[in-house]
ROMAR-999235 format. One record per residue (C-alpha): residue in one letter; chain; x, y, z. Coordinates in Angstrom, 2 decimals, m for minus. Last residue first. Example, Ala and Ser with C-alpha at 12.3 -4.5 7.8 and 13.67 -1.06 7.14 Angstrom:
! residues 2
<s,A,<13.67,m1.06,7.14>>
<a,A,<12.30,m4.50,7.80>>
END
This chain:
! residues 460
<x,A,<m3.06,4.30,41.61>>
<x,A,<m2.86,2.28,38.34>>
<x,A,<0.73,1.86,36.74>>
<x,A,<2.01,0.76,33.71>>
<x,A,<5.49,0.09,32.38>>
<x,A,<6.44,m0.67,28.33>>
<x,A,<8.79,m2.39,26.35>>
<x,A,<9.69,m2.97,23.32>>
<x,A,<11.88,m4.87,20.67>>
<x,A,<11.38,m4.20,16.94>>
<x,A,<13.19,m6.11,13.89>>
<x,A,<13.09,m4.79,10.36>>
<x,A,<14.76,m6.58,7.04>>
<x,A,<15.46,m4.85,3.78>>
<x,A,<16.90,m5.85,0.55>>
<x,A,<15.99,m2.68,m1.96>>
<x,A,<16.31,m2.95,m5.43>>
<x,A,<17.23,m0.51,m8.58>>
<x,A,<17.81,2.01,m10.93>>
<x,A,<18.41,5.84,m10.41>>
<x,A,<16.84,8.87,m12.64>>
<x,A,<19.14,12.26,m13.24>>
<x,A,<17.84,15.45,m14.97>>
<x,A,<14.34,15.37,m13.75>>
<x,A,<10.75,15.06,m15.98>>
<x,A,<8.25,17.34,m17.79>>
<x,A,<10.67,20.21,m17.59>>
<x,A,<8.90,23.67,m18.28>>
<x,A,<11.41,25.77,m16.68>>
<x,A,<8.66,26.52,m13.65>>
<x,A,<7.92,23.57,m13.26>>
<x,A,<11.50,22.24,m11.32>>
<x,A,<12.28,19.08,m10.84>>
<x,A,<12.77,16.19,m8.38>>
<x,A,<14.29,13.57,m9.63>>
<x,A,<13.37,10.88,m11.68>>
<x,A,<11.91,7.26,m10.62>>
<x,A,<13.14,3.54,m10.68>>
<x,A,<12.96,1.84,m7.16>>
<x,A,<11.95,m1.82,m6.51>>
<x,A,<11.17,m2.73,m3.29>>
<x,A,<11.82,m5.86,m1.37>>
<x,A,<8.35,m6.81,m0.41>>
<x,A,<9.01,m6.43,3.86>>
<x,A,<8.74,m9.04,6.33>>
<x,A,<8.76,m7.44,9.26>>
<x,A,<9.63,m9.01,12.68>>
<x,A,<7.97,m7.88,16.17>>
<x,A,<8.56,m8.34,19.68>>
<x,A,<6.95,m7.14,22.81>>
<x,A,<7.33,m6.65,26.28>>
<x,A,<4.89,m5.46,28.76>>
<x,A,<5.08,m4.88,32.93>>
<x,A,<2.35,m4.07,35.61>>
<x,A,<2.44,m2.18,38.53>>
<x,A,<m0.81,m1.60,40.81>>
<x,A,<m2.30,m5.09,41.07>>
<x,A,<1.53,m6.04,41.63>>
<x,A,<4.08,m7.58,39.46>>
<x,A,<1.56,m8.39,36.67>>
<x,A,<3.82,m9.86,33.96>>
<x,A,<2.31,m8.99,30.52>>
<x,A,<3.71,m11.01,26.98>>
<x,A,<4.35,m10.59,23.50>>
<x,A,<4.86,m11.87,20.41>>
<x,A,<4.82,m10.50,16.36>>
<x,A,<4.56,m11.04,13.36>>
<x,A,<4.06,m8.21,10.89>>
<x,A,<3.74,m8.72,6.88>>
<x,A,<4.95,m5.59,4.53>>
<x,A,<4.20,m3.60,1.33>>
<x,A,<6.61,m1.91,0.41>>
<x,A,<7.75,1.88,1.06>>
<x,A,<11.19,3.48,m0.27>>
<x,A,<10.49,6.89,1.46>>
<x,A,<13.00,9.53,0.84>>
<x,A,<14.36,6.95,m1.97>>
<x,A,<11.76,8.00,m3.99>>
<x,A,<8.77,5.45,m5.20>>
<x,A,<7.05,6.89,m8.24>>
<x,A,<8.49,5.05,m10.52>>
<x,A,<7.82,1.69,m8.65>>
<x,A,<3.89,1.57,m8.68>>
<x,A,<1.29,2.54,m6.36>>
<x,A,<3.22,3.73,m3.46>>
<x,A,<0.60,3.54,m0.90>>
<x,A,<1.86,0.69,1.03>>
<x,A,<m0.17,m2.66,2.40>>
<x,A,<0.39,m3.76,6.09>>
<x,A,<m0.91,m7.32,6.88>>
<x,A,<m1.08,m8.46,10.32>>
<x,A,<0.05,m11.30,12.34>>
<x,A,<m0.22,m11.60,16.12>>
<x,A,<0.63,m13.25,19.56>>
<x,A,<0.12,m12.66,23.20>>
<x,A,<0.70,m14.10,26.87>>
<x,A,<m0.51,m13.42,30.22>>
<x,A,<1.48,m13.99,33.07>>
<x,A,<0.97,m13.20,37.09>>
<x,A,<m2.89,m14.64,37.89>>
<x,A,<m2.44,m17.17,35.60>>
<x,A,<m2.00,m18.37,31.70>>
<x,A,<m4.16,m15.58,30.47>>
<x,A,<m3.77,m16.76,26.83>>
<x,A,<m3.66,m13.44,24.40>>
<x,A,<m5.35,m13.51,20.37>>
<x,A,<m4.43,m11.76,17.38>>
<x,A,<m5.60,m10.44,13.79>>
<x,A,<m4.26,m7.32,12.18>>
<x,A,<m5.65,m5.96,8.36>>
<x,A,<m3.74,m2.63,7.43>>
<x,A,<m5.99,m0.49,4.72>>
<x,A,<m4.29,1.68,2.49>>
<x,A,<m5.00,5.38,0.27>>
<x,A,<m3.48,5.69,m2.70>>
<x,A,<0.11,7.86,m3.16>>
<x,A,<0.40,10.59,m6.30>>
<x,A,<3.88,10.86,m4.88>>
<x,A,<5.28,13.51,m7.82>>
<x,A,<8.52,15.60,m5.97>>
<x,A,<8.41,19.23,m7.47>>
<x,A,<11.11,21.69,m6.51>>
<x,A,<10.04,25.51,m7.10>>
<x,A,<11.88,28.62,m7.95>>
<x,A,<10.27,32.04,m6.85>>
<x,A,<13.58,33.45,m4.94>>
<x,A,<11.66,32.51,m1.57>>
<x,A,<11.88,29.17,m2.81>>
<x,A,<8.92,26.93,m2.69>>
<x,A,<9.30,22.94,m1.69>>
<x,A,<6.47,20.92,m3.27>>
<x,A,<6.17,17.31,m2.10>>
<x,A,<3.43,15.83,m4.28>>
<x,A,<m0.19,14.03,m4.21>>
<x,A,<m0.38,13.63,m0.63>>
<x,A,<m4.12,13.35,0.02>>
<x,A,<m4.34,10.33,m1.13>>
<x,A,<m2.29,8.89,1.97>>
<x,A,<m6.16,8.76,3.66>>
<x,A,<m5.28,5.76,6.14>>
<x,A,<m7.77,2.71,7.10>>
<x,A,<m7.50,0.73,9.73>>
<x,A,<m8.85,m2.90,9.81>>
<x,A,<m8.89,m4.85,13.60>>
<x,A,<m9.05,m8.29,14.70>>
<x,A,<m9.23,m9.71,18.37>>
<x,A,<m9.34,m13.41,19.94>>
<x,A,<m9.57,m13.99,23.85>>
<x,A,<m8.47,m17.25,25.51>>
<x,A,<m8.30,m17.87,29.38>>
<x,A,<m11.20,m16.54,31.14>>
<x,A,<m13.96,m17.85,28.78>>
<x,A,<m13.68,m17.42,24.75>>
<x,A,<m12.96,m13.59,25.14>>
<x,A,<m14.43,m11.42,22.07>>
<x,A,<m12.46,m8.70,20.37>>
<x,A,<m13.67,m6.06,17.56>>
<x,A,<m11.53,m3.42,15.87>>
<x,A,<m12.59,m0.99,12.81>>
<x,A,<m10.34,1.83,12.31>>
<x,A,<m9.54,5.40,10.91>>
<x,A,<m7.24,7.49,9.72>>
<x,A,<m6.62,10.54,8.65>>
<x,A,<m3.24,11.61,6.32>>
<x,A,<m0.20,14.03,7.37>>
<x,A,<m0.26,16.67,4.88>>
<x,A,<2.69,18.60,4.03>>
<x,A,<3.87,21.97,2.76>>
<x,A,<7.20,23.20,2.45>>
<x,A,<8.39,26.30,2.96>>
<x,A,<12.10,27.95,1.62>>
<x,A,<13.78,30.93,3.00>>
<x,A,<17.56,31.34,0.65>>
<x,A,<20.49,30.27,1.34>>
<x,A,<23.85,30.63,m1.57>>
<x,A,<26.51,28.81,m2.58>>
<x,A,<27.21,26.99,m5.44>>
<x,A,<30.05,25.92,m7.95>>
<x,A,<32.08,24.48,m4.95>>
<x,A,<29.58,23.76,m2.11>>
<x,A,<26.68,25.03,m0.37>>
<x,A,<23.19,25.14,m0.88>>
<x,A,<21.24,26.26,1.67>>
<x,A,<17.19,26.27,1.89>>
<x,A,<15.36,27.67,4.88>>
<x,A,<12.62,27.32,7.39>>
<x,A,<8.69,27.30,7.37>>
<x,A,<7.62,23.34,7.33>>
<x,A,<3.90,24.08,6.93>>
<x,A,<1.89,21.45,8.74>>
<x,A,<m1.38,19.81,7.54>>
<x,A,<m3.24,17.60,10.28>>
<x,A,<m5.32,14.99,9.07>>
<x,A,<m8.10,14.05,11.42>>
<x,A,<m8.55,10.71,13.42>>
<x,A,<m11.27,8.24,13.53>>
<x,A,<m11.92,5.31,15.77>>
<x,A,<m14.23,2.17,16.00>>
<x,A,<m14.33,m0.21,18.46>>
<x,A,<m16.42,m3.20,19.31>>
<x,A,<m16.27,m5.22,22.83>>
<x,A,<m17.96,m9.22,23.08>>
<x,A,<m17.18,m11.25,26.53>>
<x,A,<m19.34,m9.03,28.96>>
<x,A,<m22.01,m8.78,25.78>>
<x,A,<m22.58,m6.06,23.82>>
<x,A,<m19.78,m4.25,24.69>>
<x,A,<m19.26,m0.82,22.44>>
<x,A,<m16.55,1.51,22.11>>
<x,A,<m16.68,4.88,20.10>>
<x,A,<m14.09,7.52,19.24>>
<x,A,<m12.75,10.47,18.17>>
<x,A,<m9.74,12.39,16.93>>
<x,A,<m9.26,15.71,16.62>>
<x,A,<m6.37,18.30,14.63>>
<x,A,<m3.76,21.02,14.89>>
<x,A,<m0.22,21.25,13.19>>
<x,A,<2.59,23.16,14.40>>
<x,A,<5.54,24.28,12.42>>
<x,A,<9.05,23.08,11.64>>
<x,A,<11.80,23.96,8.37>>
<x,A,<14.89,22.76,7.22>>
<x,A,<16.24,22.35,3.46>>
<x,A,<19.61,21.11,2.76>>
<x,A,<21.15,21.38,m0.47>>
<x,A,<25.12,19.91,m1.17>>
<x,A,<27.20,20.78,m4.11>>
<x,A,<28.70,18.26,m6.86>>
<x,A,<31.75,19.81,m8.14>>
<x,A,<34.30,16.53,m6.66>>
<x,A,<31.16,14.19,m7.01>>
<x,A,<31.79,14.38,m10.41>>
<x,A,<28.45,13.86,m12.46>>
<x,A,<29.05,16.03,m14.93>>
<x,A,<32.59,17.18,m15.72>>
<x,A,<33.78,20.66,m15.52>>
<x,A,<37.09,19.81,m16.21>>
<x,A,<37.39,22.08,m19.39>>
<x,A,<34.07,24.14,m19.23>>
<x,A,<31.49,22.83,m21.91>>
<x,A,<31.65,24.80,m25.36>>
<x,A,<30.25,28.40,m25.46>>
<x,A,<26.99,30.52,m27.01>>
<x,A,<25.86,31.14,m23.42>>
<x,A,<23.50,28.77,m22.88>>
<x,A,<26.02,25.83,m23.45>>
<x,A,<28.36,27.89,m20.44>>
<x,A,<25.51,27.16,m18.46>>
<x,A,<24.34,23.73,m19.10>>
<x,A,<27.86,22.55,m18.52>>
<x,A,<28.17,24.77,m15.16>>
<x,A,<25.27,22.56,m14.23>>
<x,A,<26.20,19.70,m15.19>>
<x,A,<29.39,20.00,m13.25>>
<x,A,<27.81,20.95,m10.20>>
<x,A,<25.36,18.02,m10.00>>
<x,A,<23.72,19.30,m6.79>>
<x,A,<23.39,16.87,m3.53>>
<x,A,<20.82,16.14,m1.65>>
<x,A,<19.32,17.30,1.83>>
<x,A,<15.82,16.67,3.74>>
<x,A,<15.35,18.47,7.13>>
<x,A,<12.29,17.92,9.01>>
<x,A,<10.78,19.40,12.17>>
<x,A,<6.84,18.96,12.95>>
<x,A,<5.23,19.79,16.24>>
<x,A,<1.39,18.81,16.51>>
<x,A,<m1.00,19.79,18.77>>
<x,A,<m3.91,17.61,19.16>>
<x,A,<m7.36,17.29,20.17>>
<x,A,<m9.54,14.25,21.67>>
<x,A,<m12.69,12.87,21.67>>
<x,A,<m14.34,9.35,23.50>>
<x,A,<m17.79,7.73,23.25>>
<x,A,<m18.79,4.93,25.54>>
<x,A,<m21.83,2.55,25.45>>
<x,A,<m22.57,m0.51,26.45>>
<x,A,<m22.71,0.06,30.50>>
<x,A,<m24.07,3.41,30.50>>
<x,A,<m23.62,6.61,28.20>>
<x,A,<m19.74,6.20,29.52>>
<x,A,<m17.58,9.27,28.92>>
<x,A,<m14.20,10.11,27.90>>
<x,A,<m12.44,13.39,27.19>>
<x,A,<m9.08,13.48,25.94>>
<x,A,<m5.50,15.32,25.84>>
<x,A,<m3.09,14.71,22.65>>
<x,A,<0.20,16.56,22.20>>
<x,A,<1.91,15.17,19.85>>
<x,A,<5.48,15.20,19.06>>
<x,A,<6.84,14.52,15.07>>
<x,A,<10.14,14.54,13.87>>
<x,A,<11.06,14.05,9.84>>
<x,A,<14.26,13.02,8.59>>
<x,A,<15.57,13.09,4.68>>
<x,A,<18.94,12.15,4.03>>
<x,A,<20.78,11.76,0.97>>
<x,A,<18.09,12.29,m1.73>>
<x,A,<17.37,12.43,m5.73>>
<x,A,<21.09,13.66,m6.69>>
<x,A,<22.78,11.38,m3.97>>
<x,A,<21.12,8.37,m5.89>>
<x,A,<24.18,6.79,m6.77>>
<x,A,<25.65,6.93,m3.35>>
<x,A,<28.53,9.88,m3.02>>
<x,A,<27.25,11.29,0.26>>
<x,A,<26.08,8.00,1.85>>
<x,A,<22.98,7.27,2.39>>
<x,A,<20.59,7.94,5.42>>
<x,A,<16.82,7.43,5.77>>
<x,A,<14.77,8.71,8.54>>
<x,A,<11.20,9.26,9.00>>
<x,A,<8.52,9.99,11.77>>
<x,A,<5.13,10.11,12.04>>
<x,A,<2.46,9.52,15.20>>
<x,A,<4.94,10.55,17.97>>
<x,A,<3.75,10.40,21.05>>
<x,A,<2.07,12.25,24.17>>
<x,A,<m1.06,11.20,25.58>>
<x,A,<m3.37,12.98,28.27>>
<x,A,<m6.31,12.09,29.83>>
<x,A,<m10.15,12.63,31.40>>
<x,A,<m12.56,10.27,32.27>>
<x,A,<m16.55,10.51,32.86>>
<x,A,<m19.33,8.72,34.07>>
<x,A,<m18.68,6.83,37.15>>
<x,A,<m16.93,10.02,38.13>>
<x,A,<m13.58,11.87,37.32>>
<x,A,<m11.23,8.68,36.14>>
<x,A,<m7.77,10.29,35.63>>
<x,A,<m6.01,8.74,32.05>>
<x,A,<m2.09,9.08,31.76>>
<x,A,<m0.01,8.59,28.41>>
<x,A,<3.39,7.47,27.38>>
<x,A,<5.30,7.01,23.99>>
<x,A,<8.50,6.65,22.67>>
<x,A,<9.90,5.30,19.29>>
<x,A,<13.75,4.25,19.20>>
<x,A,<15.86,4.21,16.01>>
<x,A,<18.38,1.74,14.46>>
<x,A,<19.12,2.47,10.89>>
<x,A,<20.61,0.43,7.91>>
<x,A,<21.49,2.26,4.58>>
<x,A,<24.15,0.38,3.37>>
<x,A,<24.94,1.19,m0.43>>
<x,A,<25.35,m1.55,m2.64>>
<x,A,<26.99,m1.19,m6.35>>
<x,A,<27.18,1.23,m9.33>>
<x,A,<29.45,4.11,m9.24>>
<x,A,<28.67,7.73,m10.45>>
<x,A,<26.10,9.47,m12.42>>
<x,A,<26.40,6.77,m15.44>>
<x,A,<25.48,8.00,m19.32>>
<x,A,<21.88,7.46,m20.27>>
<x,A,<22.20,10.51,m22.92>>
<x,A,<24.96,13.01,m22.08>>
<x,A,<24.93,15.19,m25.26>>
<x,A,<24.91,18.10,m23.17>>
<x,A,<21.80,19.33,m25.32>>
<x,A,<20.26,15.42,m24.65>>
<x,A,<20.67,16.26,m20.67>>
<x,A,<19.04,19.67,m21.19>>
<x,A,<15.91,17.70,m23.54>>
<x,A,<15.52,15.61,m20.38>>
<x,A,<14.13,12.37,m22.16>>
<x,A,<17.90,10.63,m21.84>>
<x,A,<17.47,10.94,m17.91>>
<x,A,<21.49,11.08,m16.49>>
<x,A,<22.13,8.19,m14.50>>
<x,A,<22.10,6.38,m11.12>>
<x,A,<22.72,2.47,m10.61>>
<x,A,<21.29,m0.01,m8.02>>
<x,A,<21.93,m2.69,m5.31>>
<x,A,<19.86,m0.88,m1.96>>
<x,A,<21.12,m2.72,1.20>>
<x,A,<18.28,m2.13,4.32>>
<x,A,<18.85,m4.22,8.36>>
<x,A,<16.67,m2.13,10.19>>
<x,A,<16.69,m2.31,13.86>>
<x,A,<13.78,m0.21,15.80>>
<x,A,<13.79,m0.26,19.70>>
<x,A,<10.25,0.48,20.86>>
<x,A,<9.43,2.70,23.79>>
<x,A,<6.71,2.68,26.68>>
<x,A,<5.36,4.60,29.56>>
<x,A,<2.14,4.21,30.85>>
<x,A,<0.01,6.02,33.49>>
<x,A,<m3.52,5.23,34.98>>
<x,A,<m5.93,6.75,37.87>>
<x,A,<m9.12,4.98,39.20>>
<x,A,<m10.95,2.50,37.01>>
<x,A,<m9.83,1.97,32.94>>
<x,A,<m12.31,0.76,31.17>>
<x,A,<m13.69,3.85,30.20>>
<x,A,<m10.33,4.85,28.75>>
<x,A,<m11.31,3.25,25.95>>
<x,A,<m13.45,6.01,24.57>>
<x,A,<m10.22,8.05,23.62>>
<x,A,<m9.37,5.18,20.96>>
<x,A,<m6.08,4.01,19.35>>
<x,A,<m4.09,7.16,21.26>>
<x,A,<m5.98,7.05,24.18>>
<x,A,<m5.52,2.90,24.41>>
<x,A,<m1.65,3.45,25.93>>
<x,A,<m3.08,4.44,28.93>>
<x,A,<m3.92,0.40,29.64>>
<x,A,<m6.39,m2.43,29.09>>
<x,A,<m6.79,m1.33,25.56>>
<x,A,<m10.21,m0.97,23.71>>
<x,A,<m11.63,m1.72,20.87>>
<x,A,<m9.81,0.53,18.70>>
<x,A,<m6.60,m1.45,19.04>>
<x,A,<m7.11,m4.73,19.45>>
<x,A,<m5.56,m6.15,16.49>>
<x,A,<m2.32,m4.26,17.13>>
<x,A,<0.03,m6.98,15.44>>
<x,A,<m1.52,m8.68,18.95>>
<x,A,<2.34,m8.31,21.19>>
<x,A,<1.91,m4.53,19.78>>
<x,A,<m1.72,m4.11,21.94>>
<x,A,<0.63,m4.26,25.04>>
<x,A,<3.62,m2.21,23.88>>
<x,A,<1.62,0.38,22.91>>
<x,A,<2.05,3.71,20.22>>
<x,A,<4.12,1.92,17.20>>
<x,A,<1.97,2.73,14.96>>
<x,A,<3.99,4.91,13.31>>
<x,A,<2.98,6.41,9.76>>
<x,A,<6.08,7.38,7.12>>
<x,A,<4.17,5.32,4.04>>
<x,A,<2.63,2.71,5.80>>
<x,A,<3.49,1.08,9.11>>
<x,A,<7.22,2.09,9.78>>
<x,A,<10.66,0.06,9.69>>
<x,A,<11.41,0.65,5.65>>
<x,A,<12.05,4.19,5.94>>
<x,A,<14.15,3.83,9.56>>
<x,A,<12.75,5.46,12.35>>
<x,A,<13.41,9.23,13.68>>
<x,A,<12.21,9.84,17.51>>
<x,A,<10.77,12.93,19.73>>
<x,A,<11.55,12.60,23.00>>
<x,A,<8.94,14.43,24.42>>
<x,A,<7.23,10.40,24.32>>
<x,A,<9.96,9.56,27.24>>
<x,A,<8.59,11.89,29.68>>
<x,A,<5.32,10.89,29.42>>
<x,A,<5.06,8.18,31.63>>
<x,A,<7.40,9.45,34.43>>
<x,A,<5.63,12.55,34.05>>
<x,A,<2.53,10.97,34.93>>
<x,A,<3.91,9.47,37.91>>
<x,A,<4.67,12.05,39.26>>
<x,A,<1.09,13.83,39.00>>
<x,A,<m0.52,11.48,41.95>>
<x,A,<2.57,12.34,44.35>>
<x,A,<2.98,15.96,43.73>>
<x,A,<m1.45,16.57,44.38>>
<x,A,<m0.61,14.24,47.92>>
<x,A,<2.16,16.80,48.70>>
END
């Protein structure tokens, strides 16, 4: 009965993390990255994150910080995503496609110009529990979800030959070892499990293609057959999940009872997203088993804090991710055929600085700004899977202490996000020798992001 009564409350915690979320494109860290893994080091722009976090949450930022933590801890949180994201833009045919200059198309229109709405709201769960086996050693387990994507347009947007929707889930399974060398020095590790599932659909230009095929054999275009029509366009959705395995580790150091240093690194994990490819619609129709391979990047970060007596402490933190590492999204048919999607994507560093006021006993209070730079390195390779900018956090927060044993955090954070410019080709196929996609799109992204979170922790 006493075993039921520890472990409940661990469930509690993590039972809103196997809830695995989609966010808006715009609304992440870099690239398709969520940071968004504690409610009380997201009320600092996360500037305290390696260094140590006074709750669960603190496995996922650094397994060594669950040294501070004394007896047995569990936290639950989840973050409320609104994105507010208009794209203003045009789509047409790619006048350096030697099949679009046979078709005699040139930079003709792929549909209407004008503002597509492509707002999201989303939620982002997490939750974690740490057991404290000696003086020396800690174990734990956290659950979130360290990637995630969605963007949604509408079926006949301007773009609807490059994407419509594209969603990835992620769940990870994360349990850690802790342990304390002495009073300076703790060292943390961890392992995951990953679970991927994505889907990513598009439509087919139809009447291009039955254009390009009666061209091929000796005839004249197909009466009615007209490119571009959104009345012969067909729709492709892929689907595929796997598992993904990797570590993390970390290291915490206190010089001084006011001074703590963090540092924290954690391995790529490359999924293959095993499923299937079906096109449906009026010219075609088929399915076919499809994979496609993805890595998601390392990381790894630098955070130091220092408390200026018992009511100020100030915190800053630089993570690093390793987005170089995904060059391209490749999808392979099981007929042979390949789609090619060029990122080419640089690595990024995210700079966070903070500080909390202890005002008593019951409230303490927290603030931050941080700096959040993307991969995309220019605008023609930025797809409207993942229209990344560069983006500035601020954020507030605050911790009511209801008990010794049950605490409460709540957080809020507005992005101001570089309004993106997008100008980029399709994907394409390699195989036929293209050097570039049939259709390109034009334009700008006006996107705003608001997140509201919360989070419960309990020691016991």
């Amino acid at each position: 009965m006493g075993l039921f009564h520890h472990y409940r409350y661990w469930f509690l915690a993590v039972g809103l993390a196997i809830i695995t979320p989609v966010v808006p494109g715009l609304a992440l860290a870099a690239g398709f990255a969520l940071i968004e893994q504690s409610v009380s080091s997201m009320g600092t722009a996360y500037a305290n994150g390696s260094s140590g976090i006074d709750d669960a949450s603190t496995m996922f930022f650094n397994p060594a910080g669950m040294t501070r933590l004394e007896g047995r801890n569990a936290s639950g949180g989840i973050h409320v995503i609104h994105s507010s994201t208009d794209f203003d833009g045009k789509g047409f045919y790619n006048p350096s496609n030697p099949a679009i200059a046979l078709v005699g198309l040139g930079g003709v229109s792929t549909g209407n110009n004008g503002k597509d709405d492509i707002g999201l709201n989303a939620a982002v769960p997490h939750g974690g529990y740490s057991h404290q086996l000696n003086d020396q050693m800690w174990v734990g387990l956290s659950i979130n979800a360290p990637f995630g994507l969605k963007t949604k347009y509408d079926n006949d947007w301007v773009g609807r030959y490059h994407a419509i929707k594209s969603d990835l889930k992620t769940a990870n399974i994360n349990p850690s070892f802790a342990y304390a060398i002495n009073d300076t020095v703790s060292i943390g590790v961890g392992v995951s499990a990953m679970y991927a599932d994505g889907e990513l659909t598009n439509a087919v230009d139809g009447g291009l293609l039955g254009s390009l095929l009666s061209i091929g054999m000796g005839g004249p275009p197909i009466p009615g057959w007209v490119p571009g029509s959104d009345t012969l366009d067909s729709f492709a959705k892929l689907t595929g999940d796997d598992w993904g395995y990797g570590w993390n580790t970390g290291l915490v150091l206190e010089p001084t009872p006011d001074t703590r240093v963090g540092l924290h690194y954690r391995s790529n994990v490359k999924v293959k997203l095993d499923g299937k490819v079906r096109i449906t619609g009026p010219v075609i129709d088929f399915t076919t088993d499809a994979t496609l391979d993805v890595t998601l990047p390392a990381s790894a970060s630098l955070s130091a804090l220092h408390a200026f007596g018992p009511k100020w402490t100030v915190m800053a933190d630089m993570t690093w991710m390793e987005w170089d590492e995904l060059d391209e999204l490749r999808v392979k048919l099981d007929t042979g055929g390949r789609s090619v999607t060029p990122m080419n994507w640089d690595n990024t560093v995210r700079v966070a600085v903070g500080a909390s006021y202890r005002h008593n006993a019951t409230w303490m209070f927290r603030s931050g700004v941080a700096y959040d730079e993307t991969p995309v390195p220019k605008d023609s390779l930025r797809t409207p899977r993942v229209p990344d900018a560069d983006r500035i956090w601020l954020t507030l927060g605050a911790n009511y202490s209801f008990s010794k044993a049950l605490t409460f955090d709540v957080g809020y954070a507005h992005l101001f996000v570089d309004d993106p410019e997008l100008l980029t080709d399709n994907a394409h196929d390699p195989t036929t020798g293209q050097t570039s996609g049939f259709h390109k799109v034009k334009g700008d992204y006006d996107a705003a992001v608001d997140i509201l979170s919360a989070q419960v922790n309990w020691k016991f």
